[in-house]
FIPAKE-248812 format. One record per residue: x, y, z of N, C-alpha, C, O in turn; residue number from 1. Coordinates in steps of 0.2 Angstrom, whole numbers. Layout:
N
n.px | n.py | n.pz | ca.px | ca.py | ca.pz | c.px | c.py | c.pz | o.px | o.py | o.pz | resi
X | Y | Z | X | Y | Z | X | Y | Z | X | Y | Z | NUM
...
//
This chain:
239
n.px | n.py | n.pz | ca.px | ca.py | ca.pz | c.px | c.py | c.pz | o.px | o.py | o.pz | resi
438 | 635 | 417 | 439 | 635 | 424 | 441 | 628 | 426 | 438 | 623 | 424 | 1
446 | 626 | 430 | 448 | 621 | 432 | 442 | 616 | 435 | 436 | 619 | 436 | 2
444 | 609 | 436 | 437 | 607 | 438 | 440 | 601 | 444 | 444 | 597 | 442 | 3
439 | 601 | 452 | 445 | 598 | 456 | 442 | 592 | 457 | 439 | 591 | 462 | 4
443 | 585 | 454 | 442 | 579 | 451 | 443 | 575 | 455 | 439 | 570 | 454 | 5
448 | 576 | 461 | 450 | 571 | 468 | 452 | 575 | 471 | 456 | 579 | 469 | 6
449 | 574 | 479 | 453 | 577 | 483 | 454 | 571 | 491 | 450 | 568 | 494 | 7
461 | 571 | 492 | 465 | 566 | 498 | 468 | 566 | 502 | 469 | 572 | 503 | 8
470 | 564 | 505 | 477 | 565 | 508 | 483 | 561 | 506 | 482 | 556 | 504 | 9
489 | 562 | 507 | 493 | 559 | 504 | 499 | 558 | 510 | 503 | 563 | 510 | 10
500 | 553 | 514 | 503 | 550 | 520 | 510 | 549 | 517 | 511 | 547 | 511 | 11
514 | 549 | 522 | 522 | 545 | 522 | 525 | 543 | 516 | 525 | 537 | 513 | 12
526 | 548 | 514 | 530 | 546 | 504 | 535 | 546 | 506 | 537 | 549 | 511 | 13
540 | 539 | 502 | 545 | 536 | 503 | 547 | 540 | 494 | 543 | 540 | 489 | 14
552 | 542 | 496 | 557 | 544 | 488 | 561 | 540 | 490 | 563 | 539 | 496 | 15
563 | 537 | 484 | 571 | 531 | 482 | 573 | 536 | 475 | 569 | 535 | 471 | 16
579 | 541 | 472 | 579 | 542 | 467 | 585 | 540 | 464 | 591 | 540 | 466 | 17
584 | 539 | 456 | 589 | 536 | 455 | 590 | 541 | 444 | 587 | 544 | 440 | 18
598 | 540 | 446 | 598 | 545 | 438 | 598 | 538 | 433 | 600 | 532 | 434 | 19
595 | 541 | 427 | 592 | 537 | 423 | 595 | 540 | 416 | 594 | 546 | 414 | 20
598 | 535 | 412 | 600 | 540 | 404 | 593 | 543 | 401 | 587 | 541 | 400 | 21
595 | 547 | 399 | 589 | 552 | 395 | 586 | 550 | 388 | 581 | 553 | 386 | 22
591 | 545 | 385 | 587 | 541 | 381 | 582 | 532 | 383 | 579 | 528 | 379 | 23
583 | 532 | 390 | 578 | 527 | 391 | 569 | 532 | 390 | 564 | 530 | 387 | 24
571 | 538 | 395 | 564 | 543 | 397 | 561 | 546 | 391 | 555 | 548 | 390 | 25
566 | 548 | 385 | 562 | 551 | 379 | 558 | 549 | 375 | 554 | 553 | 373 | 26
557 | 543 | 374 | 550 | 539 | 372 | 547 | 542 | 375 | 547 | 548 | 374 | 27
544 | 540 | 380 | 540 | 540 | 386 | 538 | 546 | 388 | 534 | 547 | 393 | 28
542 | 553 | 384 | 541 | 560 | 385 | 535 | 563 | 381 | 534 | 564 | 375 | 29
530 | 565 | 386 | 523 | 568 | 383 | 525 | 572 | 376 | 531 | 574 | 375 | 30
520 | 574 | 371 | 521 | 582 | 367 | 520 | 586 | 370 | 515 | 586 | 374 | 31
525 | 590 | 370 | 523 | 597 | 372 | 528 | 599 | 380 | 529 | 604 | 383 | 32
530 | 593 | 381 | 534 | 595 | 386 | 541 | 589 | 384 | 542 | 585 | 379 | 33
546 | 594 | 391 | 552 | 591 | 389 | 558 | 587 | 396 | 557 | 591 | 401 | 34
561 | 584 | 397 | 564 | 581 | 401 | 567 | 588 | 405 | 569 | 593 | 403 | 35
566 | 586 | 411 | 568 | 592 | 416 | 573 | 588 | 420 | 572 | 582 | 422 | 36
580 | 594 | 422 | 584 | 590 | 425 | 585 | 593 | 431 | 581 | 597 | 433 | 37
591 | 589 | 436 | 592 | 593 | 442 | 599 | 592 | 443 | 602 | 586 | 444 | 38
604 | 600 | 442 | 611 | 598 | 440 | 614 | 596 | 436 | 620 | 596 | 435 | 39
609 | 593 | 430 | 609 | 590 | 423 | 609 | 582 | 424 | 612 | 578 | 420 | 40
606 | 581 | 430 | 604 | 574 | 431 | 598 | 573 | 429 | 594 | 576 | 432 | 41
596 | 569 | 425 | 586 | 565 | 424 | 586 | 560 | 429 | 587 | 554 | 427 | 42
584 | 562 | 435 | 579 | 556 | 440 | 573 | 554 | 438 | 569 | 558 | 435 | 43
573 | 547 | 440 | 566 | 542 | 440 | 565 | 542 | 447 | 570 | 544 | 451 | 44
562 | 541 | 448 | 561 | 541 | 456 | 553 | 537 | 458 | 547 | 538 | 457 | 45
556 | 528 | 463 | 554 | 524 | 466 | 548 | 527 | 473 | 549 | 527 | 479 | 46
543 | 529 | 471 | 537 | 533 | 476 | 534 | 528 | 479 | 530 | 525 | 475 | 47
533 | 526 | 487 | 528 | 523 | 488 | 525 | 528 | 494 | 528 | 532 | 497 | 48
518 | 527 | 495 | 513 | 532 | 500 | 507 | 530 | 502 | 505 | 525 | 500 | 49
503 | 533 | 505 | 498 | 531 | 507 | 493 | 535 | 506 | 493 | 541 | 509 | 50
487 | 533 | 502 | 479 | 539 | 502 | 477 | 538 | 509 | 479 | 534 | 514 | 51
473 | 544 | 509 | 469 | 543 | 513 | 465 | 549 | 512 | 467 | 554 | 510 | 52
456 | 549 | 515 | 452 | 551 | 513 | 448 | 555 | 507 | 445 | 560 | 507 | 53
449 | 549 | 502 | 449 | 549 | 495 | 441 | 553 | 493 | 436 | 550 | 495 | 54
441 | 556 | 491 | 433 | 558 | 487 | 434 | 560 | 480 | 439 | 564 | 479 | 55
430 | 557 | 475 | 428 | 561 | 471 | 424 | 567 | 469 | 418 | 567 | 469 | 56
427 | 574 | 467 | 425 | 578 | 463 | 424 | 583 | 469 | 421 | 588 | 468 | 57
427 | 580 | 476 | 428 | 584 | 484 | 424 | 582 | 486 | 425 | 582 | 492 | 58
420 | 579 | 486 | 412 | 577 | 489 | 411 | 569 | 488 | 409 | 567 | 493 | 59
412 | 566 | 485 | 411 | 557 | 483 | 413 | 555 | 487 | 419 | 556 | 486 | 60
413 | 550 | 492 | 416 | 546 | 495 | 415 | 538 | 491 | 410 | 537 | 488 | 61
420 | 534 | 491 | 417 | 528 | 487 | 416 | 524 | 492 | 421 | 525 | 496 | 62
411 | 519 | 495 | 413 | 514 | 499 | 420 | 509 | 497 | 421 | 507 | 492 | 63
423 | 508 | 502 | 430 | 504 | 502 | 437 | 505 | 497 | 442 | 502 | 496 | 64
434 | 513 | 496 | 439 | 515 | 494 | 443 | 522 | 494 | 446 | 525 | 489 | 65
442 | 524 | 499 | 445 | 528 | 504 | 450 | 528 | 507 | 451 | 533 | 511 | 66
455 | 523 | 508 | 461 | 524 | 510 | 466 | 517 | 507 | 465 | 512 | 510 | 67
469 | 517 | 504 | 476 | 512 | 501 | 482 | 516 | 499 | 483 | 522 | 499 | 68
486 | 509 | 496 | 494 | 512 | 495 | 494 | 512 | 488 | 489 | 510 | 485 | 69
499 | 515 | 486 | 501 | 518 | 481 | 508 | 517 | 480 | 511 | 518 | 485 | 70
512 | 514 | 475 | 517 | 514 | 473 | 520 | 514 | 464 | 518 | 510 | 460 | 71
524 | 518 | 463 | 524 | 521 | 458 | 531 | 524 | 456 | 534 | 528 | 460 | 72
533 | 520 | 450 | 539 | 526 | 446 | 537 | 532 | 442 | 533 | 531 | 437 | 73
540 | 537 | 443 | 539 | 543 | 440 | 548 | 547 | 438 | 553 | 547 | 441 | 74
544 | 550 | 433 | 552 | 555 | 429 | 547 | 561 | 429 | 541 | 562 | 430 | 75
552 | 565 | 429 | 551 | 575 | 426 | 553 | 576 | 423 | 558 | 575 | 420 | 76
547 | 580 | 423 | 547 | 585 | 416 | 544 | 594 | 417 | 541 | 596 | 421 | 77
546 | 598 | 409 | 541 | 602 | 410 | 540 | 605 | 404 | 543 | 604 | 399 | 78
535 | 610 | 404 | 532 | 613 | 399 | 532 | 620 | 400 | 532 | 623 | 406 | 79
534 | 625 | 392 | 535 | 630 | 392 | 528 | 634 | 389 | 526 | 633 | 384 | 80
524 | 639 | 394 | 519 | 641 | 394 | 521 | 649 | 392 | 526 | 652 | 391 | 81
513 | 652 | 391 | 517 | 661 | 391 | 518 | 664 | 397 | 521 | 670 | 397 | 82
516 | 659 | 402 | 519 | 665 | 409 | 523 | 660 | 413 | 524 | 660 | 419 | 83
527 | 656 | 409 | 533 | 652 | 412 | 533 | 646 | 409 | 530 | 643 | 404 | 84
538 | 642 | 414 | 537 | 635 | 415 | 533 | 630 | 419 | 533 | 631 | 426 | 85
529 | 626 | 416 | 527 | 623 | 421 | 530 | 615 | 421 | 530 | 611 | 416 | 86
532 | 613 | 430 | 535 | 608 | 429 | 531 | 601 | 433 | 528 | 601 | 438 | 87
532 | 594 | 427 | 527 | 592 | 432 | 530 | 583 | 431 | 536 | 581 | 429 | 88
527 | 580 | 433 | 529 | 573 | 433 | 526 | 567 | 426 | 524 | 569 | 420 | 89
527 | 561 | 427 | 525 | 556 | 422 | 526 | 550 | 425 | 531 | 548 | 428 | 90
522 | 547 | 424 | 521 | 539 | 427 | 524 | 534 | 424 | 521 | 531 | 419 | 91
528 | 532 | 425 | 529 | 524 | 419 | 523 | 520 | 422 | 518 | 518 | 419 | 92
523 | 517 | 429 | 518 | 514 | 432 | 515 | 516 | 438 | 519 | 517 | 443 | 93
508 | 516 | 440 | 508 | 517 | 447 | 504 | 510 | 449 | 500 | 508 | 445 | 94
505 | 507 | 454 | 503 | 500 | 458 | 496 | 503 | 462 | 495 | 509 | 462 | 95
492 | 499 | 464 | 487 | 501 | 468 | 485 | 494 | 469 | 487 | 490 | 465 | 96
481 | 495 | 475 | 478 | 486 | 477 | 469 | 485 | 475 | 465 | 480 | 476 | 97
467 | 492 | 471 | 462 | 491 | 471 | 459 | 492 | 463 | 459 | 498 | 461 | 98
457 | 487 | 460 | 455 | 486 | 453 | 451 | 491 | 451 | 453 | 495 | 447 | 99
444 | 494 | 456 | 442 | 498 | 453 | 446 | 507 | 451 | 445 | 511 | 447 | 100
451 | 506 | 457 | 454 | 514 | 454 | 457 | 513 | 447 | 457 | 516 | 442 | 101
461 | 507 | 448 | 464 | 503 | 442 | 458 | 508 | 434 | 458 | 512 | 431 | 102
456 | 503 | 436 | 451 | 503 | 429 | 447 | 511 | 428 | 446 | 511 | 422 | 103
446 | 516 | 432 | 444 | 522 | 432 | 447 | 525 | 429 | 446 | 530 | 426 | 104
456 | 522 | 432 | 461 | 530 | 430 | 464 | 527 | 423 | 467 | 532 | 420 | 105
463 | 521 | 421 | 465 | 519 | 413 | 461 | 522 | 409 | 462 | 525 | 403 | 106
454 | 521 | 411 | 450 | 521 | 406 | 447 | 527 | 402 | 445 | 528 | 396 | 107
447 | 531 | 407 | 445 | 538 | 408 | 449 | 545 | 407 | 448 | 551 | 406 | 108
456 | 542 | 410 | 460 | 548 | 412 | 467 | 544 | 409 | 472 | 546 | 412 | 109
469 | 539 | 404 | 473 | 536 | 401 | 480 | 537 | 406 | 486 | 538 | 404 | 110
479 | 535 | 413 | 486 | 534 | 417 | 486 | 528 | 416 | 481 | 524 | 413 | 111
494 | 526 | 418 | 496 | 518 | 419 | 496 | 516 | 424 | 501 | 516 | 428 | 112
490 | 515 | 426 | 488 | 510 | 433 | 491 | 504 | 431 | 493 | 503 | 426 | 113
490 | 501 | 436 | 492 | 492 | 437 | 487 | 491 | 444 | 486 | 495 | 448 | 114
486 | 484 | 444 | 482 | 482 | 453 | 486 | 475 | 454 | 486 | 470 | 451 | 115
490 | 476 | 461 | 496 | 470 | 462 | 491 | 471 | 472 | 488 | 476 | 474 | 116
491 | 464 | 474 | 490 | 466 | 480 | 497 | 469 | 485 | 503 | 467 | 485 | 117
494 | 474 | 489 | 500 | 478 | 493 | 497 | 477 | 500 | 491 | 475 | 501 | 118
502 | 480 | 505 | 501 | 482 | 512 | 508 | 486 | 515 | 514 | 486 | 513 | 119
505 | 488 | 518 | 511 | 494 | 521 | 511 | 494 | 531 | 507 | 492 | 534 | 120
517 | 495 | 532 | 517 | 495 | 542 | 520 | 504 | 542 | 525 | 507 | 539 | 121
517 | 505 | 546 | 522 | 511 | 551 | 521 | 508 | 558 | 516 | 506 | 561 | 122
530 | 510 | 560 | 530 | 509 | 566 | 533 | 516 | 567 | 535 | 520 | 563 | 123
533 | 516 | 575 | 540 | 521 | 579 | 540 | 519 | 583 | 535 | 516 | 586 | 124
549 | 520 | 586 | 553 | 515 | 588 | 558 | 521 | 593 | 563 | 522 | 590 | 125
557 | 526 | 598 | 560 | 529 | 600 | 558 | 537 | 598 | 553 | 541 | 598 | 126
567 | 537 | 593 | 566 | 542 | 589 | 565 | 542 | 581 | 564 | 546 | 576 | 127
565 | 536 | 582 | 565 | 532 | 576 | 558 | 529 | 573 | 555 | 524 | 575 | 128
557 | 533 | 566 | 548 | 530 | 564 | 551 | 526 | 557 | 555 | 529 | 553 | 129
548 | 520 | 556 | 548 | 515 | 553 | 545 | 514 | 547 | 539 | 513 | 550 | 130
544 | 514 | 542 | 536 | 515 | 535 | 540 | 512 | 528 | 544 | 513 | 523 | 131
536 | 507 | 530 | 537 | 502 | 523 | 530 | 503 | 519 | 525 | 506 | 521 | 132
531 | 500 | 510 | 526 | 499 | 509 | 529 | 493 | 505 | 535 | 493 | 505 | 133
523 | 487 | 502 | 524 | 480 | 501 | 519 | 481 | 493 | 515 | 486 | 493 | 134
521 | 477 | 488 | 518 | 475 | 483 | 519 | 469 | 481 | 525 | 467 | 481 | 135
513 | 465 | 478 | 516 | 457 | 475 | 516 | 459 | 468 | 513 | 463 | 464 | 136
523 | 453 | 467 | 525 | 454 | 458 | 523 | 446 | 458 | 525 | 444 | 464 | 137
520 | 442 | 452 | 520 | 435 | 454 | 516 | 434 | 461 | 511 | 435 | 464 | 138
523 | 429 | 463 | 522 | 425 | 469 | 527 | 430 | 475 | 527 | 430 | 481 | 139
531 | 433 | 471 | 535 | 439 | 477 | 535 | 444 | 479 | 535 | 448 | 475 | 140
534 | 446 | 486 | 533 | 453 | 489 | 540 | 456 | 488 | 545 | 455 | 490 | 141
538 | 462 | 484 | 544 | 466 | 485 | 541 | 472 | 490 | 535 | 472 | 493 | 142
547 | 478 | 491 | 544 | 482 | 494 | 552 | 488 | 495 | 557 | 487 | 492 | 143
550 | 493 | 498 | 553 | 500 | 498 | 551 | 500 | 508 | 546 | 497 | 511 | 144
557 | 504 | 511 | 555 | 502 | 518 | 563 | 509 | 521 | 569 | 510 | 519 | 145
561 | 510 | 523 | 565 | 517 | 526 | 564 | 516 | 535 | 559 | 515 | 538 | 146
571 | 517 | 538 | 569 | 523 | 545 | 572 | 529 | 546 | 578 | 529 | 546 | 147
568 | 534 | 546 | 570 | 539 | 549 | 567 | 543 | 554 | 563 | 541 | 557 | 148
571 | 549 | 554 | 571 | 553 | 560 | 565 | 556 | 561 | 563 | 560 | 556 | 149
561 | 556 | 569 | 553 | 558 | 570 | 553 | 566 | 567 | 548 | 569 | 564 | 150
559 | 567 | 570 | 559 | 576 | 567 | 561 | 580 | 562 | 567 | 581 | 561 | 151
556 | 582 | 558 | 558 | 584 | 550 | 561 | 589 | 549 | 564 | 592 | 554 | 152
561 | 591 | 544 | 563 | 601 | 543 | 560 | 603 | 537 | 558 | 599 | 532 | 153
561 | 609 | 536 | 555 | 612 | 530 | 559 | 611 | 526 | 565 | 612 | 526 | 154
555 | 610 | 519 | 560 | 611 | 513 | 566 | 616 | 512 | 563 | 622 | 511 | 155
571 | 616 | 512 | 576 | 620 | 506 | 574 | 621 | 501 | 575 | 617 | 496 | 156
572 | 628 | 498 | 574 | 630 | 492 | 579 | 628 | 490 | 584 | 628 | 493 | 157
579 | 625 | 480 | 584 | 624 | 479 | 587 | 617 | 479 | 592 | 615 | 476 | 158
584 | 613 | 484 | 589 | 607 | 485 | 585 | 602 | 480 | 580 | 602 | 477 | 159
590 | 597 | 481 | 586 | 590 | 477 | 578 | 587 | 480 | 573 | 584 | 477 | 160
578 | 589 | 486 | 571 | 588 | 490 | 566 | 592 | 488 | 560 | 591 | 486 | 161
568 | 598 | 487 | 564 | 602 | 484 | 561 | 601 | 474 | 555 | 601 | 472 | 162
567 | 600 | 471 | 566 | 596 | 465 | 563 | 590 | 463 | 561 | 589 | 457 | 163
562 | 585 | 467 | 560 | 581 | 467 | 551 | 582 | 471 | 547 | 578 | 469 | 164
550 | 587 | 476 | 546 | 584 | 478 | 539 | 591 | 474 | 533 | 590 | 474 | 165
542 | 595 | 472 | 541 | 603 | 469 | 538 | 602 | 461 | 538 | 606 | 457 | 166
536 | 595 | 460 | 531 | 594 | 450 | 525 | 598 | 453 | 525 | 597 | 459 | 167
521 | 601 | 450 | 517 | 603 | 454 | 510 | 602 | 447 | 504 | 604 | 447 | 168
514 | 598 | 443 | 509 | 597 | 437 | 511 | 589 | 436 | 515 | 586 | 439 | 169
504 | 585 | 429 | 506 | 580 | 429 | 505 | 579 | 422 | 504 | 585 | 420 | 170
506 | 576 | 418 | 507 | 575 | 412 | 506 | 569 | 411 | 509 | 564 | 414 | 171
501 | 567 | 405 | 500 | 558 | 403 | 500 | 561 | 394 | 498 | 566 | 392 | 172
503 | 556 | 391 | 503 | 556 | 382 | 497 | 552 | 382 | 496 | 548 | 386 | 173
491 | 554 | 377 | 486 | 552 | 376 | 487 | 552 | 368 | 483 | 557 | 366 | 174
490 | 550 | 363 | 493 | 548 | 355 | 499 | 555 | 354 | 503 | 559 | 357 | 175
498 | 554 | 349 | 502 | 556 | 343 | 499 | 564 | 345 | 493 | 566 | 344 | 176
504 | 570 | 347 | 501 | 575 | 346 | 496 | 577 | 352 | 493 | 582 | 351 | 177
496 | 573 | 358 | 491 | 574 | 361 | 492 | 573 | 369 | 494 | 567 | 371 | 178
491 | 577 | 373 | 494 | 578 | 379 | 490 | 579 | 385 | 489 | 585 | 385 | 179
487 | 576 | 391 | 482 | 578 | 395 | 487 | 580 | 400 | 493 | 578 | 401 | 180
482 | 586 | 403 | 490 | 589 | 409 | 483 | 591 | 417 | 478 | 595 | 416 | 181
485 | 589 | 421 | 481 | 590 | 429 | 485 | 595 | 432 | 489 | 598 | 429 | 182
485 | 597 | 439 | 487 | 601 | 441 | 486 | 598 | 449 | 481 | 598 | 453 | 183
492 | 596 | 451 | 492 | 593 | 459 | 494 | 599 | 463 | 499 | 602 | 462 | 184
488 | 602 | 468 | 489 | 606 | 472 | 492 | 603 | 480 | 490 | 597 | 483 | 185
495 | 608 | 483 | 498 | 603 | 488 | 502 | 609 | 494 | 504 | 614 | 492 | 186
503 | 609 | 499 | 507 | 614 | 501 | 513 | 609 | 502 | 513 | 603 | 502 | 187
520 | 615 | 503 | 527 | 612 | 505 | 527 | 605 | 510 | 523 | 605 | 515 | 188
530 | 602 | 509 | 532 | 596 | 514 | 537 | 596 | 517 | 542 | 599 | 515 | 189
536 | 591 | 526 | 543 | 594 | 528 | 546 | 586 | 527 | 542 | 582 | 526 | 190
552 | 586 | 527 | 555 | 582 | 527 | 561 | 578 | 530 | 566 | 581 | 532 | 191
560 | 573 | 531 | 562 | 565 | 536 | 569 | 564 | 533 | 569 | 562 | 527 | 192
576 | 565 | 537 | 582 | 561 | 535 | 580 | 553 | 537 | 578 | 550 | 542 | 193
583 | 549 | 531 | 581 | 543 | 532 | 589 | 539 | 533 | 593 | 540 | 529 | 194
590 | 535 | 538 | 594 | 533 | 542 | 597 | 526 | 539 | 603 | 524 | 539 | 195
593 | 525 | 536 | 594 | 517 | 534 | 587 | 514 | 529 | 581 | 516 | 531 | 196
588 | 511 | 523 | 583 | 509 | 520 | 583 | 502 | 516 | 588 | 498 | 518 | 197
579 | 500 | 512 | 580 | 495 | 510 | 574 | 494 | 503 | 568 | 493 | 504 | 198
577 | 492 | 496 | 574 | 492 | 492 | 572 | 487 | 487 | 576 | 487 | 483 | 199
568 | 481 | 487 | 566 | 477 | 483 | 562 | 477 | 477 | 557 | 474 | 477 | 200
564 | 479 | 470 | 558 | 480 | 465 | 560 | 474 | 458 | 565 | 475 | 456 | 201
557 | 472 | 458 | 558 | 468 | 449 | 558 | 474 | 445 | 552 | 476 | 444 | 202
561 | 475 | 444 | 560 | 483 | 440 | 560 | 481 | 430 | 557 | 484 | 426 | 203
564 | 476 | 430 | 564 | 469 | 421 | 556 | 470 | 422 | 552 | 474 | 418 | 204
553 | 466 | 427 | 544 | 463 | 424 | 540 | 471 | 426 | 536 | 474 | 421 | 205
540 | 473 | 431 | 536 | 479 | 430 | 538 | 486 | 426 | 534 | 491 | 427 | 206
543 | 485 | 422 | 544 | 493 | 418 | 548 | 491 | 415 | 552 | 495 | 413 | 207
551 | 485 | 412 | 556 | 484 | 406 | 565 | 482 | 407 | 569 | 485 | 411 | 208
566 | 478 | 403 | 574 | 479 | 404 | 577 | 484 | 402 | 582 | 484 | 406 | 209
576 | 488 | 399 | 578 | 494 | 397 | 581 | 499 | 405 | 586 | 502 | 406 | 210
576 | 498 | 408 | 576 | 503 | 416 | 580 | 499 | 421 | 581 | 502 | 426 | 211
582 | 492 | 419 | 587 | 490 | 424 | 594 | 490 | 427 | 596 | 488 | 433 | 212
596 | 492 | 422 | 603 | 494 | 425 | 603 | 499 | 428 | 609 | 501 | 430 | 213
598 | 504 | 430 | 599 | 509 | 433 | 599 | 509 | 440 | 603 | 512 | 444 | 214
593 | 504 | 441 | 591 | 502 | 447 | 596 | 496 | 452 | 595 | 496 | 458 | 215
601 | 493 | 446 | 606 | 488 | 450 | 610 | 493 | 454 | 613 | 489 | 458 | 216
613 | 503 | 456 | 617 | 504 | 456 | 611 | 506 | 463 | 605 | 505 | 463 | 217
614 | 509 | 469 | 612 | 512 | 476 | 608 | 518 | 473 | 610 | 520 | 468 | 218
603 | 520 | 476 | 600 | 526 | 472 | 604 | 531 | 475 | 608 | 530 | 480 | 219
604 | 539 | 471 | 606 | 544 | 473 | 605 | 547 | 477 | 609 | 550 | 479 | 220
598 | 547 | 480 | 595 | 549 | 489 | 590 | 547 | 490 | 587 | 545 | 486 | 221
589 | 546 | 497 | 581 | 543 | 496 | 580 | 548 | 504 | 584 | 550 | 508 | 222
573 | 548 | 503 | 571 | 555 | 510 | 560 | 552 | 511 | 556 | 550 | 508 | 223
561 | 554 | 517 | 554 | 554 | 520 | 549 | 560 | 519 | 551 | 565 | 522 | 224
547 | 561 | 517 | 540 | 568 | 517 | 534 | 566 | 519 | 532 | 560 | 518 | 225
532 | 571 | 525 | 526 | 570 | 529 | 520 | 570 | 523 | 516 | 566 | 523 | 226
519 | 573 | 519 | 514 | 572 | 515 | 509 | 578 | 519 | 510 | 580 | 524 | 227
502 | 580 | 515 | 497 | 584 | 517 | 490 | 581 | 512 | 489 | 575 | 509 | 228
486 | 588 | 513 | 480 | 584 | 508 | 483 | 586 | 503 | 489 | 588 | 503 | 229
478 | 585 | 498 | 483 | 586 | 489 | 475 | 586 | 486 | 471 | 581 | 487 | 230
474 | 591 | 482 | 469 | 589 | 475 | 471 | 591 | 471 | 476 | 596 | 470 | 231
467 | 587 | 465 | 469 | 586 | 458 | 463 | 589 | 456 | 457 | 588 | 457 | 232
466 | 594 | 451 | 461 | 597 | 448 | 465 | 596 | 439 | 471 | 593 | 437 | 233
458 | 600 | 435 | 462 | 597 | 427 | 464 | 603 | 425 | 462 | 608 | 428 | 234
469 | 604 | 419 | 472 | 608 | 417 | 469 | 607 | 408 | 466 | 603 | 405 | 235
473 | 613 | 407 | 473 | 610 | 399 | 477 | 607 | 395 | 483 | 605 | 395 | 236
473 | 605 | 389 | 472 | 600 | 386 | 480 | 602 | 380 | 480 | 608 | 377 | 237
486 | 599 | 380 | 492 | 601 | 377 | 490 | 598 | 370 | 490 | 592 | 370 | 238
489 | 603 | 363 | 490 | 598 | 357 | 493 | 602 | 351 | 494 | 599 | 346 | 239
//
């Protein structure tokens, strides 16, 4: 029986995506699962967002640690089960400003956290809503920062909105042969045309030279999702 590990909410997800060759992500591809495309493209995709109402196990609250930002590269993938496909994500890194999640989600649950200090703004400006998120690399704030439009529309079947935002699993390589897989529940999000945006990442110091020519070209789309609550519960163990 599954066991529901965290539950949140998950505020103003900025997608940036960008296509990525298939041999930078194949390392980096759990066992047991395989590069999933869209149109025969492999997107990475630049996520930044905001927790909020964080508990452990549904019921823990932490003191002072119930609501931060989150930013994070992820690719997909998916896994071939007996009653289908299940398709899900993978982390090269996720940022957070706060050492303890840091240190719980490494140690425990072998994600690649990082803790960089961040801050985030939302404004609205007419019809127009404003949502940045900020992280320090060093001595420099980078950041991801979009405007778009206050009124959204329901996902598309089928579309790249839907592909990118539809992993509905997660996947971390834990050695040789060995596979830990969760399960992100979540309902559909509606989604924000984003009008104008703007993207700053060291992409060389936080994830490798290898991943940065990708990122020198304009990404392929980038779009707003209102976000919902979300829990994570665990799945099984792929080996």
């Amino acid at each position: 029986m599954a066991t529901t590990f965290l539950t949140a909410e998950w505020r103003q997800l900025i997608f940036a995506n960008y296509a990525i060759d298939r041999r930078v992500l194949q390392p980096l591809v759990p066992y047991g699962t395989e590069l999933d495309t869209y149109e025969g493209v492999c997107y990475g995709s630049l996520v930044g967002f905001y927790f909020q109402r964080v508990k452990m196990f549904g019921q823990i609250a932490v003191p002072f640690h119930r609501e931060f930002e989150e930013f994070n590269l992820r690719f997909y993938v998916r896994r071939k089960t007996e009653t289908g496909w299940k398709r899900g994500v993978v982390f090269v890194k996720e940022i957070v400003p706060k050492l303890a999640i840091t240190l719980v989600a490494r140690t425990l649950y072998g994600e690649p956290y990082a803790t960089h200090p961040m801050r985030h703004s939302w404004q609205t400006e007419g019809d127009t809503q404003h949502i940045g998120y900020e992280w320090k690399v060093g001595a420099d704030w980078n950041y991801i920062r979009v405007s778009a439009d206050k009124t959204g529309h329901a996902l598309i079947p089928g579309s790249e909105e839907a592909f990118i935002t539809e992993h509905y699993w997660g996947y971390t390589g834990r050695g040789a042969g060995r596979t830990s897989e969760y399960e992100v529940v979540h309902p559909k999000w509606n989604i924000y045309t984003v009008s104008d945006y703007d993207v700053r990442c060291n992409v060389p110091k936080l994830y490798g030279a290898a991943f940065a020519p990708f990122f020198e070209q304009p990404p392929h789309s980038v779009f707003l999702a209102d976000g919902s609550a979300v829990a994570i519960k665990s799945g099984a163990a792929v080996i």
